[in-house]
C-alpha positions as CSV (number, residue, x, y, z in Angstrom):
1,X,11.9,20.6,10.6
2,X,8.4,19.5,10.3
3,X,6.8,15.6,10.4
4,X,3.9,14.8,9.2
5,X,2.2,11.2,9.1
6,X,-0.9,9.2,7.6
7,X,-2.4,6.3,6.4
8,X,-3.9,5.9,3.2
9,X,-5.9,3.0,2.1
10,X,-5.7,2.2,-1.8
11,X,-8.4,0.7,-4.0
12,X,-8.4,-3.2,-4.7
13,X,-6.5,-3.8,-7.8
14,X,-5.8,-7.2,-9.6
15,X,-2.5,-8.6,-9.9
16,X,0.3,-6.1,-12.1
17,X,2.2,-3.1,-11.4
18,X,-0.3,0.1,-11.0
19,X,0.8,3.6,-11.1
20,X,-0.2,5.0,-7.8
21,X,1.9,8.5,-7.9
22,X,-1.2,11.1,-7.9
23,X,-3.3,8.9,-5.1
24,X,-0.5,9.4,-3.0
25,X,-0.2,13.5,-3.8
26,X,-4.1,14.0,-3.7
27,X,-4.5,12.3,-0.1
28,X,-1.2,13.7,1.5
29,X,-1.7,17.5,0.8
30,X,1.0,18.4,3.5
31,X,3.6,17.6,1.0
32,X,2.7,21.0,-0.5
33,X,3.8,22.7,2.2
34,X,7.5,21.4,2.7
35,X,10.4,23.5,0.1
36,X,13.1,20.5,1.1
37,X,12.4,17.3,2.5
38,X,12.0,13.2,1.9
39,X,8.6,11.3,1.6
40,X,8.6,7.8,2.9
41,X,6.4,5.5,1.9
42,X,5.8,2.1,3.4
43,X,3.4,-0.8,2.2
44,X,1.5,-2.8,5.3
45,X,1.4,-6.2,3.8
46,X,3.8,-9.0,2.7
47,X,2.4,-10.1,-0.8
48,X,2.7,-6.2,-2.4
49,X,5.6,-4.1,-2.8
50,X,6.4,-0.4,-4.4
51,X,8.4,0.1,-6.6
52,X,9.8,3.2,-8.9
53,X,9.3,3.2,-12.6
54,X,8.4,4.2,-15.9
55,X,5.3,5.9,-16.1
56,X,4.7,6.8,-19.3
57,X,4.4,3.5,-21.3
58,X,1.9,0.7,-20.0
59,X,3.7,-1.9,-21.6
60,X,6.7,-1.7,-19.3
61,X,4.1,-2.7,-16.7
62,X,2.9,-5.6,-18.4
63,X,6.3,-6.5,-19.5
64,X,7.4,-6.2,-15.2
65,X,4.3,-8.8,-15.0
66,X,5.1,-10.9,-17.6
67,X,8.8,-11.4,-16.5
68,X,7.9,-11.4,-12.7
69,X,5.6,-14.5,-13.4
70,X,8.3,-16.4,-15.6
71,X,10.9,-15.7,-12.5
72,X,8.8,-16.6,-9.6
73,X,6.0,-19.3,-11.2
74,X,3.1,-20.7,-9.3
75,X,2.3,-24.5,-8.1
76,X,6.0,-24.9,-7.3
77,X,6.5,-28.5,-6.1
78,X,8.8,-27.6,-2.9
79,X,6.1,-24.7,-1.8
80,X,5.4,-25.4,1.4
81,X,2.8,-22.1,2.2
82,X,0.0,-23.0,-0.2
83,X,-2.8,-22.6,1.8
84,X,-3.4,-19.4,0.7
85,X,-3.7,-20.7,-2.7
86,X,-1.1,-21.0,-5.4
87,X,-0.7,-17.2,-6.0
88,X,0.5,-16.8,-2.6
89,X,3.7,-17.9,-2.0
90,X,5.0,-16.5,-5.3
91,X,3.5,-12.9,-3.8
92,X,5.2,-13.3,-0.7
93,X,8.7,-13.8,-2.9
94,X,7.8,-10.8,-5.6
95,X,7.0,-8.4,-2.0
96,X,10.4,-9.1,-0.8
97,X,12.1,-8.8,-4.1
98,X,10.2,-5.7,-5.1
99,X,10.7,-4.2,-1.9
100,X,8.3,-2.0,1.1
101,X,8.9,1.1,1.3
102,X,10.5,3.9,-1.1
103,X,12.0,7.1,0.0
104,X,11.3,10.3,-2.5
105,X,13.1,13.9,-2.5
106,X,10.5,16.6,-1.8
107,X,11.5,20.0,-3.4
108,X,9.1,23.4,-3.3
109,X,6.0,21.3,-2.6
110,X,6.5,18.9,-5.3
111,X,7.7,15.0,-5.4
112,X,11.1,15.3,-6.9
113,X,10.6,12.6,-9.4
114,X,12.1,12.4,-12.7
115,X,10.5,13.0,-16.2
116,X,9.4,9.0,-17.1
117,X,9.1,7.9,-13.0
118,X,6.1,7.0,-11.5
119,X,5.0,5.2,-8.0
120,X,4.0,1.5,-8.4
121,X,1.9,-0.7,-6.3
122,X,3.5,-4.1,-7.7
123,X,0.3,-5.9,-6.1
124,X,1.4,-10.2,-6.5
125,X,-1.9,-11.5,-5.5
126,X,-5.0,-12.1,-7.9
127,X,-7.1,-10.6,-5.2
128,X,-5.1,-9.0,-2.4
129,X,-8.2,-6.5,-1.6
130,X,-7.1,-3.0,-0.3
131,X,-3.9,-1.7,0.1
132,X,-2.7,0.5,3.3
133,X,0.7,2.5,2.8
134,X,1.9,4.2,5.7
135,X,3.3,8.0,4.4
136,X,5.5,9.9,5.7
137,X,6.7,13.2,5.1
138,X,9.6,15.9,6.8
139,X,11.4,18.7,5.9
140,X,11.4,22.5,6.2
């Protein structure tokens, strides 16, 4: 069995769900070479996640935004973090229920996703600035 590790940084992005699937591929070209493995992928910060998700239609990313923003609203009265501005403390709850890291089946070289899924970087700030994910791939 083989490991292989990096770091990739992603572009700024403003606040939404982004499909992120072929940066990933195009700057972890080891992935290629594993028949049967797992990729792990793991976001450095605490107001963006990853998620797994339709890739296909861009509306089911606006509609993620839409009901993200209606579940965890800004300017909360009992926020207590808010001097990071008002878009902060909601990110920091949309990381943790979106989630860090993912883990995706490698088979003959390729990400193992299905037909309609794609990678998301769910980024919860207005301007969270670039994004590092930590990849890492194993298998034979």
């Amino acid at each position: 069995m083989e490991f292989f590790q990096t770091e990739i940084h992603l572009r700024s992005r403003s606040r939404g769900f982004h499909l992120i699937t072929e940066e990933i591929v195009n700057q972890f070209s080891e992935i290629k070479g594993i028949d049967t493995g797992l990729l792990h992928i793991f976001i450095k910060h605490t107001s963006a996640g990853l998620a797994i998700n339709e890739n296909a239609d861009p509306t089911v990313r606006e509609d993620f935004e839409s009901h993200f923003d209606r579940m965890v609203p800004e300017n909360q009265p009992y926020y207590k973090h808010t001097l990071e501005g008002s878009d902060d403390m909601p990110a920091h709850i949309k990381s943790s229920l979106t989630g860090t890291s993912l883990q995706i089946p490698i088979t003959a070289g390729q990400l193992n996703l299905g037909t309609w899924q794609g990678i998301y970087l769910c980024e919860h700030r207005n301007n969270g600035g670039s994004r590092k994910l930590l990849l890492t791939a194993y298998g034979e």
